[in-house]
C-alpha atoms as a printed R data frame, in Angstrom:
    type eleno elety resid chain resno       x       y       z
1   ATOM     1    CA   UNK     A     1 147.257 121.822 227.505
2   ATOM     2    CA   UNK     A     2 148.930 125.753 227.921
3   ATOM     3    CA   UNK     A     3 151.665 126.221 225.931
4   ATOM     4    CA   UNK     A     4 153.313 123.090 225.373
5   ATOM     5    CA   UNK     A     5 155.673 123.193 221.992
6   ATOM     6    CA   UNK     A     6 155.214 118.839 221.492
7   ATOM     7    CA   UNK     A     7 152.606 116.262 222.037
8   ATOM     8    CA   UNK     A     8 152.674 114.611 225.965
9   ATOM     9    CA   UNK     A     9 153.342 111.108 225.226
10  ATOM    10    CA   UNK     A    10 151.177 108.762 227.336
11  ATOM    11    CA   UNK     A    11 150.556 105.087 227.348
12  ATOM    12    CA   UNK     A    12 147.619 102.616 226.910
13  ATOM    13    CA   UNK     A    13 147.866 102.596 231.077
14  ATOM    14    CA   UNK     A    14 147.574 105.768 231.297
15  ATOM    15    CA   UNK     A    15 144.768 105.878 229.680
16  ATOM    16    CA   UNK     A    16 143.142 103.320 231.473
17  ATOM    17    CA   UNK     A    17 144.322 105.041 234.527
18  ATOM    18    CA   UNK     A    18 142.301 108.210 233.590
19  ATOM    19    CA   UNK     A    19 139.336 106.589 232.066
20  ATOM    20    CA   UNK     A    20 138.775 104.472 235.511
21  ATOM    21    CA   UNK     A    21 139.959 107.306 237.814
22  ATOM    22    CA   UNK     A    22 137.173 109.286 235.838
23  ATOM    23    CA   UNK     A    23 134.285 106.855 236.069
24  ATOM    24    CA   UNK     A    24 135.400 106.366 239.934
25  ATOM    25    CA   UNK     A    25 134.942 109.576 240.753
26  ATOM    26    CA   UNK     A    26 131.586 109.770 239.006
27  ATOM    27    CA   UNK     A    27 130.636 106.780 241.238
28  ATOM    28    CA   UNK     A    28 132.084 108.309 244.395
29  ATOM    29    CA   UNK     A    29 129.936 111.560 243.377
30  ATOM    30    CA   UNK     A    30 132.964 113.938 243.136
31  ATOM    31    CA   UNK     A    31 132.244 115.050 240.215
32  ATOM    32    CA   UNK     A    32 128.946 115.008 238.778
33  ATOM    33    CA   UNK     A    33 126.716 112.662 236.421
34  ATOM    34    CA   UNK     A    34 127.920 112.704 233.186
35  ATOM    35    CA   UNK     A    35 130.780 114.581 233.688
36  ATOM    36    CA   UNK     A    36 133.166 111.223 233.389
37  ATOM    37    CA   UNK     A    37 132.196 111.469 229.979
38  ATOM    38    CA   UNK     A    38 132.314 114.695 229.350
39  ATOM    39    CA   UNK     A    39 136.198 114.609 230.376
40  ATOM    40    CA   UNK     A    40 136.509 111.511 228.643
41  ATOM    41    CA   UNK     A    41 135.105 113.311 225.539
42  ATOM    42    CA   UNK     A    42 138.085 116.202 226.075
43  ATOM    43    CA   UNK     A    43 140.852 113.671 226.476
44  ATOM    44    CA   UNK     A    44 140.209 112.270 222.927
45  ATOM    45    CA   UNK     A    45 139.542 115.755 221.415
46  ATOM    46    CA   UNK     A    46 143.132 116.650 222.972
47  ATOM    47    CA   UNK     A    47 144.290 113.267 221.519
48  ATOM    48    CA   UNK     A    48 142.554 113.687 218.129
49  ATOM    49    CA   UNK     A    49 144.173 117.290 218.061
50  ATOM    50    CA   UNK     A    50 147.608 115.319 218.034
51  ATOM    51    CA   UNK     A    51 148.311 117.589 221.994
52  ATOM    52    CA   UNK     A    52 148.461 113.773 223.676
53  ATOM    53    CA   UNK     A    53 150.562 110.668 221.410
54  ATOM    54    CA   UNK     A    54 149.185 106.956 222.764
55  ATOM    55    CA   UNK     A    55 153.271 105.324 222.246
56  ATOM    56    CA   UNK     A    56 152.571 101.791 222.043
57  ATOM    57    CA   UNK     A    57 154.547  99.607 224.386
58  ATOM    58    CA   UNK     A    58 155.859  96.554 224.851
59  ATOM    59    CA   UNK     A    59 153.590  94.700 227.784
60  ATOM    60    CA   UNK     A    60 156.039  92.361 228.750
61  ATOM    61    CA   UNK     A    61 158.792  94.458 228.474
62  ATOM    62    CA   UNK     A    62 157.541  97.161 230.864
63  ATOM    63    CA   UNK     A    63 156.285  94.439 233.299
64  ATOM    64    CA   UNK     A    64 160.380  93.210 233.196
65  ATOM    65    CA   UNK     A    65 161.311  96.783 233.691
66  ATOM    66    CA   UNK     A    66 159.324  96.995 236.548
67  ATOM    67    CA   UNK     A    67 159.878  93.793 237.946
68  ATOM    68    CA   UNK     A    68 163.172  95.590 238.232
69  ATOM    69    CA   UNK     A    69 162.529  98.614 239.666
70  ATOM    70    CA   UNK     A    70 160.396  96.885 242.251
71  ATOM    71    CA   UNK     A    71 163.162  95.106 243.456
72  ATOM    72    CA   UNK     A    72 165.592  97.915 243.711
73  ATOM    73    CA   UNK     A    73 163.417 100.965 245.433
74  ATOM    74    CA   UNK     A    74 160.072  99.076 246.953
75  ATOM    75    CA   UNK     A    75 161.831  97.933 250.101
76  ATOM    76    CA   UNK     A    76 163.289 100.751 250.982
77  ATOM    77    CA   UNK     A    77 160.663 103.279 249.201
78  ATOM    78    CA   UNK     A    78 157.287 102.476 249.215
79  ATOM    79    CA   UNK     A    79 156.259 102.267 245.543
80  ATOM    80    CA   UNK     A    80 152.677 101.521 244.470
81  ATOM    81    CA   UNK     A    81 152.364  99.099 241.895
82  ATOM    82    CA   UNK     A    82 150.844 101.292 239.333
83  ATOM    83    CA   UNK     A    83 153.221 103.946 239.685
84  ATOM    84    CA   UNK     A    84 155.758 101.716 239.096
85  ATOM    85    CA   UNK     A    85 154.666 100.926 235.835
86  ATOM    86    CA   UNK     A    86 154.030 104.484 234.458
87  ATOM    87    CA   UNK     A    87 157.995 104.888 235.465
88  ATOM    88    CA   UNK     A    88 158.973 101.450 233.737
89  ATOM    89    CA   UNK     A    89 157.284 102.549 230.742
90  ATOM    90    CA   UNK     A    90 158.457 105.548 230.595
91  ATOM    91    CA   UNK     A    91 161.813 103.951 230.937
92  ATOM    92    CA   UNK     A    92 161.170 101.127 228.341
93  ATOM    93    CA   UNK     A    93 159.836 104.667 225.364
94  ATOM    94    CA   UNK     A    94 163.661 105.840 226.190
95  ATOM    95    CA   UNK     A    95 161.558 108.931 227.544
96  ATOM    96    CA   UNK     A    96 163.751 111.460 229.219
97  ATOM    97    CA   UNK     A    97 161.073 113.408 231.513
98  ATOM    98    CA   UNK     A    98 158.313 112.453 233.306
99  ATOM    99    CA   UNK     A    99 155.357 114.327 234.475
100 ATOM   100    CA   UNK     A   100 153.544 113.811 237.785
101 ATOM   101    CA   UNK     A   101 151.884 115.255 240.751
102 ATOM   102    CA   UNK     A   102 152.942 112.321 242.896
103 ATOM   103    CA   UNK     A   103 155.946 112.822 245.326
104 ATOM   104    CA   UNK     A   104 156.949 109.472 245.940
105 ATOM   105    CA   UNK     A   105 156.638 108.786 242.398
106 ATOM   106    CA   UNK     A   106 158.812 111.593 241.240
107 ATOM   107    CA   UNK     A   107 161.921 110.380 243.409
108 ATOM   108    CA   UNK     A   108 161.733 106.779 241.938
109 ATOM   109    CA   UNK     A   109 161.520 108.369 238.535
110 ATOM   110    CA   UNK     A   110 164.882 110.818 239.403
111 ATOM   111    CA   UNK     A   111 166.508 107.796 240.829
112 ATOM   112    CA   UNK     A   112 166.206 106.584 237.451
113 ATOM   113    CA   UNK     A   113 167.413 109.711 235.502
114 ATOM   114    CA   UNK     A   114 164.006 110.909 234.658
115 ATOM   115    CA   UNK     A   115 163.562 114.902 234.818
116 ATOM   116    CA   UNK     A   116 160.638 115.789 236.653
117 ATOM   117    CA   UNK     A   117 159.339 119.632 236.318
118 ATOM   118    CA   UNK     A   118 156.613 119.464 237.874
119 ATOM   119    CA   UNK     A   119 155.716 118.456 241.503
């Protein structure tokens, strides 16, 4: 986790996310048997070392918020449905940066006032 002064804040997606995107690559053989696991196993050590905070969420809330955001960026963006939601959540936790890799992701989550380091 490198030097990072607070916890990183995630939700019960993203950890679905990771858990599936883990298991999926196991099954696609990109990384190898058992190693789904094994990452797995560091995740909750990182999690258990209080470096990663599961915020619970309000469901409904952050399907509302992305209902919204949907609305205003997909047409003229491209947003995938998932990525939505990790920006509406974020949005719904009042969180005021958002880390990702993803560069169509980042720009809705700017659009929205998000700060985005990374990327």
């Amino acid at each position: 986790m490198g030097s990072r002064k607070t916890a990183l804040t995630l939700t019960s997606l993203n950890e679905y996310e990771l858990g599936n995107a883990l298991r999926f690559a196991e099954f696609r053989k990109a990384i190898g048997e058992g190693e789904a696991a094994l990452f797995w196993s560091q995740f909750e050590a990182d999690r258990a070392g209080g470096r990663l905070l599961c915020q619970v969420c309000n469901l409904a809330r952050v399907v509302d918020e992305a209902r919204r955001l949907s609305a205003a960026y997909t047409l003229t963006s491209g947003h995938r449905g998932f990525d939505i939601l990790h920006v509406a959540a974020a949005l719904v936790l009042g969180a005021d940066e958002f880390l990702t890799f993803d560069a169509n992701q980042k720009k809705l989550a700017q659009a929205e006032g998000l700060v985005v380091p990374l990327g």
